[in-house]
Each structure stands twice: as C-alpha cells, then as structure tokens.
C-alpha positions as CSV (number, residue, x, y, z in Angstrom):
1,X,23.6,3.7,9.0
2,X,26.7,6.1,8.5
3,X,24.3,9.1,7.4
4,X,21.6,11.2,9.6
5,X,18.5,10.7,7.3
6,X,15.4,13.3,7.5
7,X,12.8,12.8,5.4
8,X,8.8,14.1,4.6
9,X,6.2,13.6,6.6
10,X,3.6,11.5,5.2
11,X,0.7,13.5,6.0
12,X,1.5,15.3,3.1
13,X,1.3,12.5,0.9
14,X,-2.6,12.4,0.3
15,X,-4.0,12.2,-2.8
16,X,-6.9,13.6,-4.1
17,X,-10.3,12.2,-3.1
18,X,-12.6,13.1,-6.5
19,X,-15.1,11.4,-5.0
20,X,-16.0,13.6,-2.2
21,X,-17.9,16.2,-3.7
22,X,-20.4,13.6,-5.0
23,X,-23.5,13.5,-3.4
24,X,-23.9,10.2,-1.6
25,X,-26.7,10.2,0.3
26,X,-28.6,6.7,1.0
27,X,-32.4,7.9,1.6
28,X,-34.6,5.8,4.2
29,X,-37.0,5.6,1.8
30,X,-34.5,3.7,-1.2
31,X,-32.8,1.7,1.3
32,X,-36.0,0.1,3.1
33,X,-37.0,-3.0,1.2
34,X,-40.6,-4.9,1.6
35,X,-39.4,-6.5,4.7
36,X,-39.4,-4.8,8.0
37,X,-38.0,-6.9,10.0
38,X,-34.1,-5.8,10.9
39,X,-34.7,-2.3,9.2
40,X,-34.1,-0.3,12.0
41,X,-31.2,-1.7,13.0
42,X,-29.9,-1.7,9.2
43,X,-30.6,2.1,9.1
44,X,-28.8,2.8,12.4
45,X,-25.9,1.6,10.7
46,X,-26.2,3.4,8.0
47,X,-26.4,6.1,9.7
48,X,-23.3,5.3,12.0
49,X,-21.3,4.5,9.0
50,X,-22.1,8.0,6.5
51,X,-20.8,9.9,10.0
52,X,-17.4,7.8,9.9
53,X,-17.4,8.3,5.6
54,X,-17.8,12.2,6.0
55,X,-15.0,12.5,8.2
56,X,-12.4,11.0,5.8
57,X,-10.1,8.6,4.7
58,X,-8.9,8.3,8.3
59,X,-11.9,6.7,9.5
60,X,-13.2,4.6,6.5
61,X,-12.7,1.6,8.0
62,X,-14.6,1.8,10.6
63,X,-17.3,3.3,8.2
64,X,-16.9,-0.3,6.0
65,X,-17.3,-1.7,9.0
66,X,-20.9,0.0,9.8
67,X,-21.7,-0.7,5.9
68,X,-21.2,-3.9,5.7
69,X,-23.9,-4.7,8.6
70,X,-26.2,-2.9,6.6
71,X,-25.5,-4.8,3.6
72,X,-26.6,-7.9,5.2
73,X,-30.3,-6.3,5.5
74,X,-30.3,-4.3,2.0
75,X,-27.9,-6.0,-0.4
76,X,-29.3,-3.7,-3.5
77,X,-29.0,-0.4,-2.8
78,X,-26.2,0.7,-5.3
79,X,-25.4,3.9,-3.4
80,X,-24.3,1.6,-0.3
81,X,-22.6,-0.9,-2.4
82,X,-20.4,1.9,-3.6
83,X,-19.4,3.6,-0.6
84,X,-18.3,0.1,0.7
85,X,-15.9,-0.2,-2.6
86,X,-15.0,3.2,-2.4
87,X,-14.0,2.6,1.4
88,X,-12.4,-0.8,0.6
89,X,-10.3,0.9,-2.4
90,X,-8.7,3.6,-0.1
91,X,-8.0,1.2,3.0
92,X,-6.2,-2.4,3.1
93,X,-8.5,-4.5,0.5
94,X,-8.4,-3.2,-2.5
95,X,-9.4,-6.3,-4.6
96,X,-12.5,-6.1,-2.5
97,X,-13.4,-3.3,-3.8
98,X,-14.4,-4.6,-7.5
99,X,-17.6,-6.5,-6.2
100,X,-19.1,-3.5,-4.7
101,X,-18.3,-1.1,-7.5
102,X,-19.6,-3.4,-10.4
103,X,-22.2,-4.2,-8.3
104,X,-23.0,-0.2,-8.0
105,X,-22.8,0.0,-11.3
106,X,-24.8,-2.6,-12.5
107,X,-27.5,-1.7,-10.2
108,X,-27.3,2.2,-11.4
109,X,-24.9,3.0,-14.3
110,X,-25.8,6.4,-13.6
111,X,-25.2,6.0,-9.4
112,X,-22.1,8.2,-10.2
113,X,-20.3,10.1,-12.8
114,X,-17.2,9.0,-11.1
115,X,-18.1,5.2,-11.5
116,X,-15.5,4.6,-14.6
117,X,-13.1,6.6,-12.3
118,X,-13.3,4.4,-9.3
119,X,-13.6,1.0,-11.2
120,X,-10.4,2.3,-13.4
121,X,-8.3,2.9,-9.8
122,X,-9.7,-1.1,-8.4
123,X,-8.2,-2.7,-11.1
124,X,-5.3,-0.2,-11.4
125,X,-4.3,-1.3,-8.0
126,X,-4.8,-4.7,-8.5
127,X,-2.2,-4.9,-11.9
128,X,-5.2,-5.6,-14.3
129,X,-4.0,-2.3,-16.4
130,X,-5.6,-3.1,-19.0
131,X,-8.7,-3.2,-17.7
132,X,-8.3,0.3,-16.1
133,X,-7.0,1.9,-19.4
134,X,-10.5,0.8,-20.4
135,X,-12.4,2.7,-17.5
136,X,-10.1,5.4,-17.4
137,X,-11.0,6.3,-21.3
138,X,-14.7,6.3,-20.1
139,X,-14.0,8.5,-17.7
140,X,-12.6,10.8,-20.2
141,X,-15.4,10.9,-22.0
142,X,-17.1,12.3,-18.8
143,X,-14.7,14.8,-18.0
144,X,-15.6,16.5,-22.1
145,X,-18.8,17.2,-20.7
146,X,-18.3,17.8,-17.3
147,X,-14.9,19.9,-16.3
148,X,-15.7,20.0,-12.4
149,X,-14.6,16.5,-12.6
150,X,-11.2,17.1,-14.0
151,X,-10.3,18.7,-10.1
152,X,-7.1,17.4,-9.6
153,X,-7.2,13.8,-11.1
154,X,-4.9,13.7,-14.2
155,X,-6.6,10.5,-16.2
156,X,-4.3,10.2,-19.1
157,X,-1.0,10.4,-16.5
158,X,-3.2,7.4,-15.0
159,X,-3.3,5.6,-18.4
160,X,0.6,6.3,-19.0
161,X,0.7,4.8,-15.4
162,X,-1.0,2.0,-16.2
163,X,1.6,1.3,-19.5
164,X,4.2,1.9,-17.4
165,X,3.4,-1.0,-15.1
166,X,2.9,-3.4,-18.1
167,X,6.1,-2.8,-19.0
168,X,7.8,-3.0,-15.1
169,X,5.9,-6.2,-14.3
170,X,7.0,-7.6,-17.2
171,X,10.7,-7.9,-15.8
172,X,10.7,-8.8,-12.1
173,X,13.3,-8.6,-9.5
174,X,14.3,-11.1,-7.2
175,X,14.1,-10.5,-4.4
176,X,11.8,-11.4,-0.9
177,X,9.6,-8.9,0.4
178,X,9.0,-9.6,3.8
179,X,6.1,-7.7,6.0
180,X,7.7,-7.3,9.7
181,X,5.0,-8.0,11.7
182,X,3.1,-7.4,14.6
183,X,5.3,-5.9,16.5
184,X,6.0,-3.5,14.1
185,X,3.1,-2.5,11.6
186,X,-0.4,-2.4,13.2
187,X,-3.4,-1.5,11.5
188,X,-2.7,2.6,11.2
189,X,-0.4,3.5,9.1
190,X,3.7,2.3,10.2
191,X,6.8,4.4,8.0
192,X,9.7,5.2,7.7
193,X,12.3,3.0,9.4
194,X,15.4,4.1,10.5
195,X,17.6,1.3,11.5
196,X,20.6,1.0,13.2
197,X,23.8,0.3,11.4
198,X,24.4,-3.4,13.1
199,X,20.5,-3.4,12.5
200,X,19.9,-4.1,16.2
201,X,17.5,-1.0,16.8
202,X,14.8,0.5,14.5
203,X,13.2,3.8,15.0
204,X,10.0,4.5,12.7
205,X,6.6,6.4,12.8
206,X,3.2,5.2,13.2
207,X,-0.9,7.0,13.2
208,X,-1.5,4.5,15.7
209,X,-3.5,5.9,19.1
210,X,-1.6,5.6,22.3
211,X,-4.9,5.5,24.4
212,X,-8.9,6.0,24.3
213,X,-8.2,9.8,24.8
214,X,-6.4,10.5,21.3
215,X,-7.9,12.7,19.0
216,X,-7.6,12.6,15.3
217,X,-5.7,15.2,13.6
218,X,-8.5,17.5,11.6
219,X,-6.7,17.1,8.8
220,X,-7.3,13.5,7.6
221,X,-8.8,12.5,10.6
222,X,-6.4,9.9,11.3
223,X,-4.2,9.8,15.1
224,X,-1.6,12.0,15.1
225,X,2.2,10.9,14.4
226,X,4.5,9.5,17.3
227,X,7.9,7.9,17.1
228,X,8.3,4.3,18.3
229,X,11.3,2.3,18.7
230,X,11.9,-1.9,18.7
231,X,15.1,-3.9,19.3
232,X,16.2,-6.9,17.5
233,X,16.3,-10.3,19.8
234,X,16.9,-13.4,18.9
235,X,16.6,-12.8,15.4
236,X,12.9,-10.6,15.9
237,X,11.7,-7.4,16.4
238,X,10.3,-6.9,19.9
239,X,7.3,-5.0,20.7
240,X,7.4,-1.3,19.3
241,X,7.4,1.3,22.4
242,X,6.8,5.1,22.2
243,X,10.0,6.8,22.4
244,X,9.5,9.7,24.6
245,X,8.0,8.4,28.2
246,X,5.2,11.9,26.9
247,X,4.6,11.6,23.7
248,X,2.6,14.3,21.9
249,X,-1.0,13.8,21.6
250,X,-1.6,16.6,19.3
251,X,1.1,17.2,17.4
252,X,2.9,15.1,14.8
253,X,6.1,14.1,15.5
254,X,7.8,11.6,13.2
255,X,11.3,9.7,12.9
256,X,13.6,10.4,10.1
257,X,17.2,10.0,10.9
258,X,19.6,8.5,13.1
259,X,23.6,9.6,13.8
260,X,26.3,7.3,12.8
261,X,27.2,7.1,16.6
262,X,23.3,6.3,17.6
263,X,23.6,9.3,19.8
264,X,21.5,11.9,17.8
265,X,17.6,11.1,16.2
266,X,16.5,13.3,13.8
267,X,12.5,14.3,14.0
268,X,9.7,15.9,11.6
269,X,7.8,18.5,14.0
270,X,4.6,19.7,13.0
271,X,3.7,23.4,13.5
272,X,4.4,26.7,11.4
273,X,5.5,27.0,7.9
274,X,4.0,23.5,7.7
275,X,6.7,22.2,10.1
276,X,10.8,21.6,10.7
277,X,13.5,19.5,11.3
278,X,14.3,18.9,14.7
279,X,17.3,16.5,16.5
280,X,17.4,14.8,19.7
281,X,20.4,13.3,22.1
282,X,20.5,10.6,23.6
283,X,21.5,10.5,27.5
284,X,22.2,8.0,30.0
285,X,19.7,6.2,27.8
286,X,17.3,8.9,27.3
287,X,16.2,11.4,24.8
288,X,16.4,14.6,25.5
289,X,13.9,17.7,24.3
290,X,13.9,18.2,20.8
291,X,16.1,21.2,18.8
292,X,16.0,22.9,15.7
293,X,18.2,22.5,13.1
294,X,20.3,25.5,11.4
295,X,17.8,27.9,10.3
296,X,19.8,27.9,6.6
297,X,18.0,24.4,6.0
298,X,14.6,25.3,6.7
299,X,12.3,27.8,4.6
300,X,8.6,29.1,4.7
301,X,7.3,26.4,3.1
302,X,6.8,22.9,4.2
303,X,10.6,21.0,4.9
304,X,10.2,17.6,4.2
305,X,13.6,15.2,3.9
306,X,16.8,16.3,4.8
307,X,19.5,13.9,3.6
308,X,23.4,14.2,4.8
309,X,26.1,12.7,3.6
310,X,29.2,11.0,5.7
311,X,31.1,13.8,5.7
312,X,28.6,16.2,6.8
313,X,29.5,18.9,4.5
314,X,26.1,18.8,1.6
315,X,22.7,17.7,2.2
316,X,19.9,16.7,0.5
317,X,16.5,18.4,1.0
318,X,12.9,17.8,-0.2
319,X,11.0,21.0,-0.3
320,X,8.2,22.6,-1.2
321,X,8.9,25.9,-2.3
322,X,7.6,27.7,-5.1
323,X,10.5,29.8,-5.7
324,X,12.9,26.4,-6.0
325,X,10.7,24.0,-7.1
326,X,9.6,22.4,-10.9
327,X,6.2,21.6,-9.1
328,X,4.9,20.3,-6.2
329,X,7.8,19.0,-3.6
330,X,11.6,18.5,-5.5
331,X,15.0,17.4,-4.4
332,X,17.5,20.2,-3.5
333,X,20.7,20.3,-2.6
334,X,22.8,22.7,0.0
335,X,27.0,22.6,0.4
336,X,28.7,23.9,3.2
337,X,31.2,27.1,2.1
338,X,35.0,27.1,3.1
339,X,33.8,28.8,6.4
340,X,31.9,25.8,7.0
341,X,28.7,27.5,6.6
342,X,25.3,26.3,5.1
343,X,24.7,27.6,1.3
344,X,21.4,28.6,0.1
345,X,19.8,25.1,-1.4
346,X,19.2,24.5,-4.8
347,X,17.3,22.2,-6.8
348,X,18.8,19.2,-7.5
349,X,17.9,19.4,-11.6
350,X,15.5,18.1,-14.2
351,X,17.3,14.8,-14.1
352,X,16.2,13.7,-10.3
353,X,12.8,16.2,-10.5
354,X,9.5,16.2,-12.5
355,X,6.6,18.5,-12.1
356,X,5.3,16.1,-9.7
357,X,6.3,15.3,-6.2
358,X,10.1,13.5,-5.0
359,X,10.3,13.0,-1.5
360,X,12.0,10.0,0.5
361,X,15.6,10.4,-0.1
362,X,18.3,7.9,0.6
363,X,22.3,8.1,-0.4
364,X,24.5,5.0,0.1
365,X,27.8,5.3,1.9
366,X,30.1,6.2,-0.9
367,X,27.5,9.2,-2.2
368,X,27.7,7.9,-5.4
369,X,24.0,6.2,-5.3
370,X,20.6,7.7,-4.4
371,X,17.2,6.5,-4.0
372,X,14.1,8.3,-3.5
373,X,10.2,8.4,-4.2
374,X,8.5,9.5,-7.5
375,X,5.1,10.4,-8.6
376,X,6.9,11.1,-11.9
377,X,9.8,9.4,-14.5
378,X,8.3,6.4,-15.2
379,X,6.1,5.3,-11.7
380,X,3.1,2.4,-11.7
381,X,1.4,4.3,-10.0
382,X,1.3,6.8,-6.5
383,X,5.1,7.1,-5.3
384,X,7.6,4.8,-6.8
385,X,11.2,4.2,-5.8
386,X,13.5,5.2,-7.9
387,X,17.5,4.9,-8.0
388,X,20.2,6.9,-9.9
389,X,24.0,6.5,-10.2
390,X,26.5,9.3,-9.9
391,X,28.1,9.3,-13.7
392,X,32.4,10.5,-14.4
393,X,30.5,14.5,-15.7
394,X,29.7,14.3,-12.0
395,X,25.8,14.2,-12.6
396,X,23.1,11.4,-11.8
397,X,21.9,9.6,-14.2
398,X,18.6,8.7,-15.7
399,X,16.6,7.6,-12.7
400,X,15.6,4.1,-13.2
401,X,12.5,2.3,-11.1
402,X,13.7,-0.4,-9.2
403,X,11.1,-2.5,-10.0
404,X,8.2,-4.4,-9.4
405,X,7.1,-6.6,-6.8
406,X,9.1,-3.7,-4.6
407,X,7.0,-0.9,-6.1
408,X,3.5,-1.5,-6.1
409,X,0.1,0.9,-8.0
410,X,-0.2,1.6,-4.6
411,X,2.5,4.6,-2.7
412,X,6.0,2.9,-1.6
413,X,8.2,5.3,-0.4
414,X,11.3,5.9,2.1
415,X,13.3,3.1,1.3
416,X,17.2,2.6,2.9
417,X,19.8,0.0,1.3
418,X,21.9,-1.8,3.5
419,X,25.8,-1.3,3.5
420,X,25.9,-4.5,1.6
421,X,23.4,-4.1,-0.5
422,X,21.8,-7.2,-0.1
423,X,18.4,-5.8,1.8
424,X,16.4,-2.9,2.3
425,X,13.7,-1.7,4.3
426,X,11.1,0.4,2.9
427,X,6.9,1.9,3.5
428,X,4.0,0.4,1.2
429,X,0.6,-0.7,0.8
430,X,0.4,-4.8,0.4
431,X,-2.2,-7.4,0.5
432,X,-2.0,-9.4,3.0
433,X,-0.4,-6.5,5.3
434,X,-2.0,-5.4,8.7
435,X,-3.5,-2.6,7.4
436,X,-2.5,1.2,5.9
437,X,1.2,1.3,5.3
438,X,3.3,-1.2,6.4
439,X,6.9,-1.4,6.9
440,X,8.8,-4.3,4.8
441,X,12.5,-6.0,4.1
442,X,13.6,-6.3,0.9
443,X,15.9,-9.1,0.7
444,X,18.0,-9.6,-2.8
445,X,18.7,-13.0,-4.1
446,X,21.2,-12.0,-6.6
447,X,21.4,-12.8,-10.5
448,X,23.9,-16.0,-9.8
449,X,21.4,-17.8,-7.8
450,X,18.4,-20.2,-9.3
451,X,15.2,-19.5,-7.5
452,X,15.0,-22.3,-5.2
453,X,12.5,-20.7,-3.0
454,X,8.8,-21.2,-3.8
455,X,6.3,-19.0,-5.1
456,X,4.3,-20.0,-1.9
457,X,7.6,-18.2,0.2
458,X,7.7,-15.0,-1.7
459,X,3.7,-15.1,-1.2
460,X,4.1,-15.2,2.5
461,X,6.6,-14.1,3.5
462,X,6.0,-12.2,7.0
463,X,2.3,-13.0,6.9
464,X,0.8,-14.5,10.2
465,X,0.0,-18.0,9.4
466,X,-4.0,-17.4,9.6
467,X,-3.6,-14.7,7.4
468,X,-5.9,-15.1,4.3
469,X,-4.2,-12.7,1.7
470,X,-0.8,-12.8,-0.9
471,X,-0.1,-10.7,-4.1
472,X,-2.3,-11.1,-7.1
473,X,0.6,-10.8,-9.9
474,X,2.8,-13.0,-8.6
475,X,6.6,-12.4,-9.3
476,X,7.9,-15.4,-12.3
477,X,11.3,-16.0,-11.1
478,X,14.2,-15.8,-13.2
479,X,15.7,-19.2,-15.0
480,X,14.5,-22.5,-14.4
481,X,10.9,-22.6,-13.5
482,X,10.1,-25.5,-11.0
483,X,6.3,-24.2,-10.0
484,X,3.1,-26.7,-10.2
485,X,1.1,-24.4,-12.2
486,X,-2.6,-24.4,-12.0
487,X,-5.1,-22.5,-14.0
488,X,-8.5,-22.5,-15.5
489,X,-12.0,-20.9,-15.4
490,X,-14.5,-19.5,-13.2
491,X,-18.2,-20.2,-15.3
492,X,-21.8,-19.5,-13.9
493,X,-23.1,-23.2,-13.5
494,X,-26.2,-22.4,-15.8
495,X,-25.1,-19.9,-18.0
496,X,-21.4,-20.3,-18.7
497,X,-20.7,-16.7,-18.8
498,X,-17.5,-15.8,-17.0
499,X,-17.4,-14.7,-13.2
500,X,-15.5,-12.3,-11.9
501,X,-14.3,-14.0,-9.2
502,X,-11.6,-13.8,-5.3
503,X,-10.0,-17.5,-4.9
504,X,-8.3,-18.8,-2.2
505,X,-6.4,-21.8,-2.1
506,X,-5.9,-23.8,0.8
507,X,-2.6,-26.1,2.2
508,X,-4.9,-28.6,3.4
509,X,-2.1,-30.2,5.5
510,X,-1.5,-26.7,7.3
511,X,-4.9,-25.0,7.1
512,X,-3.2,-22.0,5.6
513,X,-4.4,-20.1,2.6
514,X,-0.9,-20.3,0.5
515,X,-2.4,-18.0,-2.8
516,X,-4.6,-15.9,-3.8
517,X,-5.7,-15.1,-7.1
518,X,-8.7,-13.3,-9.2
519,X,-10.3,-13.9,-12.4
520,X,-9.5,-11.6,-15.8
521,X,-12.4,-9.9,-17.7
522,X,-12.9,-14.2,-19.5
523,X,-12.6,-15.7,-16.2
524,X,-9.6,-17.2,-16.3
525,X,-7.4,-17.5,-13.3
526,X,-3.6,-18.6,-12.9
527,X,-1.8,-19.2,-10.0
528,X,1.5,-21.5,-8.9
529,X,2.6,-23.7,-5.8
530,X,6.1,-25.0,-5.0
531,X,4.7,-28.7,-4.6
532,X,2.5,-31.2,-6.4
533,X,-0.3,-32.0,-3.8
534,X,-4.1,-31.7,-2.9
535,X,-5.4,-27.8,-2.3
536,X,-8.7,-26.6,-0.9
537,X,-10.2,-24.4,-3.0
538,X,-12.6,-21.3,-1.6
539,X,-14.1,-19.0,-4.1
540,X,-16.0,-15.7,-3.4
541,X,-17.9,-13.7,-6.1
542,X,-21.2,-11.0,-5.2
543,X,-24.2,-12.6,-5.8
544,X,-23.2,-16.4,-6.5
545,X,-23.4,-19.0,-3.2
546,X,-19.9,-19.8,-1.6
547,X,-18.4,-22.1,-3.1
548,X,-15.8,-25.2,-1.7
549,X,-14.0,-27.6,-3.7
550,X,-10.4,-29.3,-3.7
551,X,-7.9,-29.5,-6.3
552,X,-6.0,-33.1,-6.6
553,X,-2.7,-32.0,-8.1
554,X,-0.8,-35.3,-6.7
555,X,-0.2,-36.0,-10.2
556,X,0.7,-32.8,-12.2
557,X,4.1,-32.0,-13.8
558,X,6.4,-28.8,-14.0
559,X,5.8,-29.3,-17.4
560,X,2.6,-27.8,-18.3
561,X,-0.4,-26.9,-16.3
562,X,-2.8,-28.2,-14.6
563,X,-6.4,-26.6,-15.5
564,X,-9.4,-26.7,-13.4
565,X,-12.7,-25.2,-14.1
566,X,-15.0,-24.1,-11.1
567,X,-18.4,-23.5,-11.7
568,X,-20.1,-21.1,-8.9
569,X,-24.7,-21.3,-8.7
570,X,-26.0,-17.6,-8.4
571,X,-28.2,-16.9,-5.4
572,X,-31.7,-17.5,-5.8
573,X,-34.6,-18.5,-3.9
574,X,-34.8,-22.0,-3.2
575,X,-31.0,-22.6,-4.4
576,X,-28.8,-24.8,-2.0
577,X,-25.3,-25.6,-2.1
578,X,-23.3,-28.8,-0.1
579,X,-20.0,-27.3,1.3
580,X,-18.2,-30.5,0.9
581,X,-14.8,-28.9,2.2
582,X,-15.1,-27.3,5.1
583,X,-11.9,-25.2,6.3
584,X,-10.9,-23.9,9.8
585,X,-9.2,-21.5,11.4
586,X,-5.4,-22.9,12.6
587,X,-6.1,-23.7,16.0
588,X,-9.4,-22.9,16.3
589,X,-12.6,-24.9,16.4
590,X,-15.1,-22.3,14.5
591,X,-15.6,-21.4,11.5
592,X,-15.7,-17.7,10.0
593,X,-18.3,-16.1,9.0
C-alpha cells in the first residue's frame, strides 16, 4: 500500500441493544412442564445460559449454546424461545433467528413490547425489507404509547433503510466475495486488514483469546484486541500469529496502517481520552515498543482513523469531537503549514458527513478517490461503504454506495482498493462466515466480461467445503443468464397453508450444500445452480418433522424454471416420517444431529 492507514477501533462500533432493559426472566415454575424427567438438567442450563445473556453481546453464543439444550426439554416456553432468536440475531445466524421469534410470538404476542422490533431487524438482515417495513410500523405503534422504548432505536431511519436496500439490491455488482479462511477469520470477531503492497503480508485485528487466562474486556464482554499477522505462500494465507512475542492481555491494541517501505505499523491503543494512535518499527525483523503520534492529531475525545496521503503532507481523521463534529464520529481533515507543521483538523463537510457515524477511511494512490463507512447517505443498513470522487471545484462528490452483495444489512466497514483496482479487502458479517466479523476479498469481474462463473461459485466462494451456509439474495449477474433456476412452494402437508421455511440443497455428487434459501411470507422459495442435475433437498422449519427429498433437474432448461413444491407434516404425537435421503458429512461416517 503507498499510504499509512489508521483507522477506528471497532469497539466503538456497537449498536444499541433495546432489548436489554426488558425483563426476561424464565421462572422454574413456567418452564417445568408435566414431565419430570430431564428437568433438572434443563433448568441448570437455563440457568448457565441467562448468566452468559446478562453479560452481553460478547458471550451470546455461548448463552445460545446453554439455550438450546434447554429447548430440547421445554420447547414452549416463549420467553426461552426468544432469547435464543435474540442471541441468534446479534451473532453469526441470523436467519435462525425467525423460528424462535415467531415462535415467541405466537406462543405470547404480549412476551415483549419489543417483539415487532426484533422480528423487523431478522428479516431486515436477511433482505426480506418488506417484511420488516411491516414490523417496524408495529413497532411504531408501540413506541406512541410507550416513549422508554424510543432509547436510541430510530425506526423510521430503519424503514428508510430498508427502501434503501430495495433499491441497492436491485442493481448488483459483479464481483466475487471471497471469505479468507481459517487461517485468518476465527469465530471472534477478525478486521481490518492491512496488506502489503505486493500483497504478500497482511496485518489485521482480531477479539480472539490468546490463552485460558484472557479476560473479557468489561465493556462488551468480548477478548480484548491484539494485532496478528499472516504471509502469503503458495497462493494462501498461512496461519495468523500474534505480532508482538507479549501481546496485551488487557488492553486493546489494534492494526490500522502500514508504511509504504513496510518498516512502520501504525496501531489503535486503548487508554485515556478513549485512546490514540500509536506507530511501531520494524528491526532486524522485529517490532519495536509502540510511540505516539504528533500530539496535533490527537484530541480529548476518542481518535479513531487517521488516513495519510503519499505525500505525507494532509491526513485524514475520524473523530469524535463535539466541537468538530455534525454528530456522532465525522471525517476531518488536517494539512501540514509551509513550516511543515500539523494544522488544526477540520471537518471534512456535509458532503462526506451526516449526523450519524463515518469511520473506516481509505484514499487510493492518486488522492483523487476515497472510501469509507456510513451509518448515513443512503446505507442498507449498520455501516455501509461508500466511495466519492474528487471533482475539477476541488470537492468530493456525492458519495455513492458501492453496492450490494459488498455491503450487507449487517456493518461492513474498513475496506482498501488495490492499486489496480481490480480487488479489495474489507470487515463484514456473512452467512456462511466463521463467526462475528470476518475478513473478505472483493474481486471485480469488470463490465466487459459475461458472467461465466456460477451462482454456486459466488455462493461459496471461501467457504470450507462442509460448510452448510451461502447468501439468501443471491446476486443476478449482469447479461446473459445461463442458471438452472428452481423454485416453488413450501405447504403444510394437511393444511396447505404456507411454511416459513430454511432449505438446503445438496450436490449429491460432492455431499456439499451448494445454496441456501428461505421461504417469503406465501412460501415461495427461489434459488439457482450453474448445472442441470439431481440435488438433495433438506428442509428445516419449527414445529414440522425434518424433511428429505431430491430434486431431478437432469432435464430442465435455462429457459424457464423448474418448480417444485415440498410439503413438510407438523409434529404431532404418533406422526412418522421416512428420511428417504439421508446426507453425510464429507468424509465422515455420522450423521449430524
């Protein structure tokens, strides 16, 4: 890269949790049912789990894990079932998150005042805006009579949100977005990469614990930041190691930047003011104690991203303070003087900056391009990428998003372009990630090119083969069309009514899930493969029996689709199902749960 790049940390980046003044509370006496047998243990993870939920975001995971144990005892409790959406919404499966909420819901309609809220953020996340519009305007009709709810959640930016990613959707790029694996991401959060400029080394910034002993940071109860570095070999990344031989336990430190020469790193530091930019050198192959920058770039408030150019000689900042900003964090800008000196920043203008938070920022080589994160202009949702374009009056222009499937409902943020242009690396939430942010190549395929690649290659691209996940909007290429489409319905067996439904579809031939879709409000799925051939079908819904089938698609065209109906028995007593199509595990000899 031929600029130093510092950017915000991401602890700052939480949202509001509504939710957590609710009162939540699953009594022993609702949650025992008429059998005895397995209470005890149920209630002892109960128990387990509510410690995990009331110590935050950071540890809902391993709260869904204690819940979802429970759940196999007492399947009806409606207070449970929504603390296991609510922990599935704000960690790595969101589409999960549905069953338990409806189910909630249709258990006790009244189990929150926050229900429309939470079901509206599921299937905002999940692209179904229309759907959310529809919650969120329930919501609203809570938040007339009760204000306290109205702490910090704006629902009608949600709603303009929710347009907004109508209309992004609508267009896609082309491009390949391409998770980086496992020797990168892990199941904390992973940000921020900082690569190289012959893209050989990559610096980034992961919540992952180093060892047993780590503490959580009181905070957000999630690990504390550390800096980790991988090399490029033979085409991938090598295992991530820390980069200090003693990294802190108990403060964060985070990467942001790297010199031109690769011989100075530029680090977030947690501590007073809300924290500061620090550098490191590199010598004889080691990096040295960390610095502070010039005391001209930092202020009392929290510094987040400091941006050079090539020359050195102005600098972007993201700040936080009150005195500079429109709201929240903004872009500013400081210039060096004739004595070469640091100017007092300013803010960058209402053209970059909206009264919500910017942060993340990114200038290409010849200064005449930026890119940085949103929560304004015209975002999905969370933090969107955006890019403007240095006009002849000398100002940027318009910010425009760059588009959806790179920006997501969820946050993407701290995106780099390469010299070329032709990739970029950037932070998000995905399915089929390894959990929390992940770190991600963007790869462009260009406007000239047909899109020979499959929908089944953008779906997994940088997904372990055993992986069971993809995208649920899948991106509709650009020009000729060659996909097997398949759609159809999801019906109850005896009723007909439509099921809201999670399908997988199975490669038979590799034993790999290639797509993932879910059902709309009628039922109706769609989804698209690169071949004609025979797929395994499995299809998960609360309270309906697994269900197995195969799709024979040996004989459908490119011309129209191929529709197939599925049609899911409820659980009852005395029902049975025959799992004619059974599906293993590649390489394994079991089957899942």
């Amino acid at each position: 890269m031929n600029q130093r790049i510092i950017a915000s940390i991401l602890i700052l980046l939480i949202p509001v949790i509504l939710y957590a003044q609710q009162d939540l509370t699953i009594s022993r006496k609702t949650f025992k049912t008429e059998t005895s047998e397995g209470f005890l243990d149920a209630w002892a993870y109960v128990l387990e789990g509510d410690k995990y939920f009331e110590e935050g975001r950071g540890n809902y995971i391993l709260a869904r894990e204690q819940y979802l144990k429970a759940h196999q005892y007492n399947s009806e409790h409606p207070v449970l079932n929504l603390k296991i959406g609510i922990c599935y919404l704000f960690t790595d499966d969101k589409p999960e998150a549905i069953n338990y909420i409806l189910k909630a819901y249709d258990l006790a309609p009244k189990v929150s005042d926050e229900i429309f809220y939470l079901l509206g953020r599921a299937y905002h996340y999940i692209y179904e805006f229309d759907k959310a519009i529809e919650y969120y305007n329930e919501f609203k009709k809570v938040l007339v009579k009760n204000a306290v709810f109205s702490n910090g959640v704006d629902i009608d930016k949600l709603i303009v949100e929710c347009n907004n990613g109508k209309v992004i959707i609508s267009s896609p790029q082309r491009v390949i977005i391409k998770n980086l694996g496992s020797s990168i991401n892990s199941p904390y959060d992973d940000y921020f990469p900082v690569i190289s400029r012959n893209d050989s080394v990559m610096y980034f910034t992961s919540r992952r614990p180093l060892s047993r002993r780590d503490k959580a940071n009181p905070f957000d109860n999630k690990y504390y930041e550390n800096i980790f570095v991988s090399r490029l070999s033979d085409g991938e990344w090598q295992p991530a190691t820390t980069l200090f031989e003693k990294p802190k336990r108990s403060r964060n430190e985070a990467a942001v930047g790297l010199s031109p020469d690769e011989s100075i790193l530029y680090l977030y530091r947690g501590g007073k003011n809300g924290g500061d930019v620090y550098y490191t050198t590199q010598i004889k192959g080691k990096w040295q104690k960390p610095k502070s920058i010039s005391s001209a770039l930092r202020s009392k408030a929290a510094d987040g991203a400091v941006f050079f150019n090539a020359r050195e000689d102005s600098v972007y900042l993201v700040s936080a303070a009150a005195d500079l900003t429109r709201g929240g964090k903004d872009i500013m800008l400081a210039v060096k003087n004739a004595k070469d000196k640091w100017q007092k920043p300013v803010n960058a203008g209402s053209i970059i900056n909206t009264i919500f938070d910017e942060t993340g920022v990114f200038l290409t080589s010849d200064n005449r391009e930026i890119f940085f994160a949103s929560k304004g202009h015209n975002t999905m949702g969370g933090f969107d990428i955006f890019r403007s374009v240095i006009q002849d009056n000398g100002l940027w222009s318009e910010p425009e998003n760059i588009g959806y499937p790179i920006n997501t409902p969820d946050d993407d943020l701290y995106f780099s372009l390469s010299v070329n242009g032709k990739y970029g690396y950037y932070s998000t939430v995905r399915e089929g990630g390894s959990g929390s942010k992940d770190i991600y190549k963007v790869t462009y395929l260009g406007t000239e090119k047909e899109l020979l690649l499959s929908t089944e290659d953008i779906l997994l691209s940088g997904i372990p083969v055993t992986a069971k996940k993809g995208f649920f909007i899948l991106p509709e290429p650009v020009g000729i069309d060659t996909s097997y489409r398949l759609t159809g319905k999801v019906l109850d067996k005896k009723t007909q009514e439509p099921v809201f439904a999670r399908l997988e579809f199975i490669d038979v031939n590799a034993s790999q899930v290639v797509a993932v879709a879910m059902t709309d409000s009628t039922g109706t799925y769609k989804v698209k493969f690169s071949r004609a051939g025979v797929y395994g079908v499995e299809i998960k819904a609360i309270d309906y029996l697994f269900f197995l089938d195969a799709v024979d698609m040996t004989k459908a065209t490119t011309d129209e689709p191929f529709i197939k109906d599925f049609y899911p028995e409820k659980i009852e007593i005395g029902a049975k199902v025959i799992l004619e199509n059974i599906y293993f595990e590649t390489n394994k000899s079991t089957l899942n749960p």
